[in-house]
C-alpha positions as a printed Julia matrix, in Angstrom:
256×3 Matrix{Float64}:
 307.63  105.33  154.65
 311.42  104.72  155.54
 313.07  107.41  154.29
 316.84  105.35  155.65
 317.99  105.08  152.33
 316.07  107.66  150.67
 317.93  111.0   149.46
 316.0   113.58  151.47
 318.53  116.36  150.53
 317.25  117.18  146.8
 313.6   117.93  145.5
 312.13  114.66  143.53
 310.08  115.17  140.46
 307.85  112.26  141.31
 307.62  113.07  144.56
 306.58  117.05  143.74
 304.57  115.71  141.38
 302.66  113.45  143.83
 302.29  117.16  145.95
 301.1   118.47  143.11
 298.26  115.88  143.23
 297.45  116.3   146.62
 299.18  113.27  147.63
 301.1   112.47  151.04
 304.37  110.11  149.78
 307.08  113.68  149.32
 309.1   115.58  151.74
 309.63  118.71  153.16
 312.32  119.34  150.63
 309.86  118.17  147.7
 306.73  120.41  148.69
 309.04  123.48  149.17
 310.25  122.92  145.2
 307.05  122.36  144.64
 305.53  125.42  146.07
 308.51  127.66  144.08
 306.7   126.21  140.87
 303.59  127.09  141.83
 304.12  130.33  142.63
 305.15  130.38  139.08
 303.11  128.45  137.4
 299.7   128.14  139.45
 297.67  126.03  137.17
 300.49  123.06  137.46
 298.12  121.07  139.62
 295.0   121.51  137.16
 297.72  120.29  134.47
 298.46  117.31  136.16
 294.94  116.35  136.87
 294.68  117.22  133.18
 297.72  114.72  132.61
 296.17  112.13  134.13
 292.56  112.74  132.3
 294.66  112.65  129.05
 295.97  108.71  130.13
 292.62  107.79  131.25
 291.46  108.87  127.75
 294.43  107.5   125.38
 294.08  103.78  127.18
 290.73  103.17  126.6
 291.25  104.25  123.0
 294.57  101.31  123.3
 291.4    98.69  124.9
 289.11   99.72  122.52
 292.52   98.67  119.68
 292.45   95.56  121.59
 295.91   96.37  123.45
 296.38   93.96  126.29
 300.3    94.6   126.93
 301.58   97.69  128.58
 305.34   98.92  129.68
 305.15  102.12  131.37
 308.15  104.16  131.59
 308.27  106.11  134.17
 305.59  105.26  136.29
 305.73  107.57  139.12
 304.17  107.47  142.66
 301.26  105.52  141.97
 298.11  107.44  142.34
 294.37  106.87  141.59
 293.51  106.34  137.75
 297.09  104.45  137.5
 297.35  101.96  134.33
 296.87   98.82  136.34
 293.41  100.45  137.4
 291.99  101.35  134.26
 293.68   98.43  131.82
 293.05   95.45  134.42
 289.46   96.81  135.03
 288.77   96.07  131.71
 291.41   93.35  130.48
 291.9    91.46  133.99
 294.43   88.85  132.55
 296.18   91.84  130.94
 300.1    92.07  131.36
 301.93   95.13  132.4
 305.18   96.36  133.41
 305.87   99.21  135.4
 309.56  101.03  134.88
 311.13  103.29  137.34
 314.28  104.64  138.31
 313.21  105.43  141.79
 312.98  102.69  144.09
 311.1   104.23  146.3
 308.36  104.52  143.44
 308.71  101.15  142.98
 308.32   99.71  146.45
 305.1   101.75  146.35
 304.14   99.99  143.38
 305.26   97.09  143.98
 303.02   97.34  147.22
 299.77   98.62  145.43
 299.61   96.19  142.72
 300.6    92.94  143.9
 301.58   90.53  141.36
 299.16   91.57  138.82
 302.06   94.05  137.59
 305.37   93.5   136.89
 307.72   96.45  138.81
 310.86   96.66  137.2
 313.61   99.26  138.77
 315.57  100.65  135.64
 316.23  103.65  134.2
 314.33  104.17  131.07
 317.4   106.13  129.13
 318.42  102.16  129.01
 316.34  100.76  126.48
 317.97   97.36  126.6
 317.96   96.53  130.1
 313.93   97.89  129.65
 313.16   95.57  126.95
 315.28   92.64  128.21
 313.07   92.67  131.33
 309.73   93.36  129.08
 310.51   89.95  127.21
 310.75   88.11  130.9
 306.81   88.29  131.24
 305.78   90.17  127.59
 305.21   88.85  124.58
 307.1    91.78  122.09
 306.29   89.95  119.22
 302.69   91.03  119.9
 301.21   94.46  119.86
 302.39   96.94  122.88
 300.99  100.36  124.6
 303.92  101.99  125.33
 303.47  104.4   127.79
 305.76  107.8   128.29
 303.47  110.15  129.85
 304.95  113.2   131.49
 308.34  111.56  131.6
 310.45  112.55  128.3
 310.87  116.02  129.08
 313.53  114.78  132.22
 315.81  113.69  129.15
 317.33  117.07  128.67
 319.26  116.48  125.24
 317.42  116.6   122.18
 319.16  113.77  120.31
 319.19  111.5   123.38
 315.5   111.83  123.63
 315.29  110.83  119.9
 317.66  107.92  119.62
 315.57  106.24  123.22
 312.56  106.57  121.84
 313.7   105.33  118.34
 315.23  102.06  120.26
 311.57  101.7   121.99
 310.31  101.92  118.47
 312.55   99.33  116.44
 311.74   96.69  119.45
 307.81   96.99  119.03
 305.94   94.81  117.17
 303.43   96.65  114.15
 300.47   97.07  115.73
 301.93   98.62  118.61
 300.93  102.2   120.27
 302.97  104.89  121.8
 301.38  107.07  124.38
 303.44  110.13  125.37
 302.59  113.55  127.13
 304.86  116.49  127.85
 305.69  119.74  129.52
 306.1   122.77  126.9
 306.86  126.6   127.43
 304.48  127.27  124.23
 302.44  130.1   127.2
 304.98  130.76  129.94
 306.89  133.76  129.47
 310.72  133.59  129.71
 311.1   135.14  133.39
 308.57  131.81  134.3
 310.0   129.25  132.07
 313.66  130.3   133.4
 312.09  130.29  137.09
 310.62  126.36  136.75
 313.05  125.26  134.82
 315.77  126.36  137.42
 313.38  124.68  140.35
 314.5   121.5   138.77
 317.35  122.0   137.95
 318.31  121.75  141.84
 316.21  118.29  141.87
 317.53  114.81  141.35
 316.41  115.23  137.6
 316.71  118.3   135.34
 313.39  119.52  132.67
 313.83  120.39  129.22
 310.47  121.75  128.35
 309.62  121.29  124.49
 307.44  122.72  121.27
 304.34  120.97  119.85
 307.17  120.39  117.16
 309.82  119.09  118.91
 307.44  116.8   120.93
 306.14  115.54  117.78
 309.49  114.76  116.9
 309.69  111.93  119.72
 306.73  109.98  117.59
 309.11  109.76  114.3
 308.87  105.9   113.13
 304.99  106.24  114.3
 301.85  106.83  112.88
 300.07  109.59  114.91
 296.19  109.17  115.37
 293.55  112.23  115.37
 294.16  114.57  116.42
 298.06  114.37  116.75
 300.15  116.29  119.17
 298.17  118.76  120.9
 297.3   120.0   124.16
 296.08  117.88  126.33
 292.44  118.82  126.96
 292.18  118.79  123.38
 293.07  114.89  122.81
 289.82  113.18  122.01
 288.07  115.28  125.19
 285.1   113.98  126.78
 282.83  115.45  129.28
 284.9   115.51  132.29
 287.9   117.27  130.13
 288.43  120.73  131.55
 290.46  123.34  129.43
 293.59  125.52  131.33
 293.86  129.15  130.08
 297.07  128.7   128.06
 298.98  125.47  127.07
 301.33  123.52  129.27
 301.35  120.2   128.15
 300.93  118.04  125.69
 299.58  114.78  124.64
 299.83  112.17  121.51
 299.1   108.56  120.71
 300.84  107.33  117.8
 300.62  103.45  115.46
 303.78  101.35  114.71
């Protein structure tokens, strides 16, 4: 990787999270953030194997609903069981958009996938510089799986998280799907919670962990399908879906 114009000197969320995983694409400075959160919170790599169980899970329920258009916001390091994998596996003239901030992720993705995905560098707080790239290669006025998975709780304000995802909302057609997962402090204690939270808080982007309530406040405008916000083993589990002692994130799929 050249890391020329690559900011070495803070922790990365995508790139801890990619350590968390096992990957190899993070830094000295990323694995040592990473670590401090582990000592914390140990089961943080089970929960993002469990994150990425949960997406596996909620996009063959969007095939299944006949989804065959796909922004995801956020995307992240690309890793195995992305949504190119499982969507194009079964939709191969599918399209989809990846969105990052990062452009590191998105020379990585960009890499990976070719051009059967589009890779769009933008920062998803901007709705309307997402969407007016979406409409370049996606047709909005069809159904859309909209994809926020363990992204939303790096939008810190409360009302800012709202009004983004209510802008997402208004610009999908009926029909559409949102899939969203999220960090919550419903089991960590306060000395732990203030402990993670303050790991990232010294990384390029801030966490604002949330309640089952307050996450299933981001799905306002949509119709949440069974079971609704819950944890994330307990989303439609099937019989690889392994439970964690306690509840760090969660997981919904929701109908415009």
């Amino acid at each position: 990787m050249d890391t020329s114009n690559i900011d070495t000197s803070k922790p990365n969320p995508a790139r801890m999270y990619d350590y968390f995983l096992g990957g190899k694409d993070n830094f000295a400075v990323d694995r040592e953030a990473a670590e401090q959160v582990l000592e914390l919170v140990p089961q943080i790599p089970y929960l993002a194997r469990a994150n990425r169980a949960f997406l596996r899970r909620a996009l063959r329920f969007l095939i299944s609903e006949g989804i065959d258009q796909y922004i995801d916001l956020g995307t992240g390091i690309p890793t195995q069981g992305n949504v190119n994998e499982i969507v194009l596996d079964a939709i191969p003239d599918a399209g989809i958009m990846y969105v990052d901030i990062d452009p590191v992720v998105c020379a990585h993705a960009r890499a990976l996938t070719g051009d059967r995905v589009q890779v769009h560098q933008a920062d998803l707080r901007d709705p309307d510089a997402v969407l007016a790239a979406a409409r370049q290669t996606l047709d909005l006025d069809r159904p859309v799986g909209l994809i926020a998975v363990a992204v939303m709780h790096f939008v810190t304000d409360d009302q800012e998280a709202g009004a983004i995802m209510a802008a997402y909302r208004a610009a999908l057609a009926p029909g559409s799907f949102l899939v969203l997962t999220h960090g919550t402090d419903e089991s960590l204690d306060r000395d732990t919670k203030e402990g993670s939270v303050g790991v990232y808080e010294k990384s390029t982007s801030p966490v604002h962990l949330r309640s089952t309530a307050e996450v299933a406040r981001l799905f306002e405008g949509f119709t949440l399908v069974e079971p609704g916000v819950v944890d994330l083993a307990a989303w439609r589990p099937d019989a690889e879906t392994h439970q964690l002692d306690g509840v760090y994130g969660l997981g919904g799929v929701g109908r415009r």
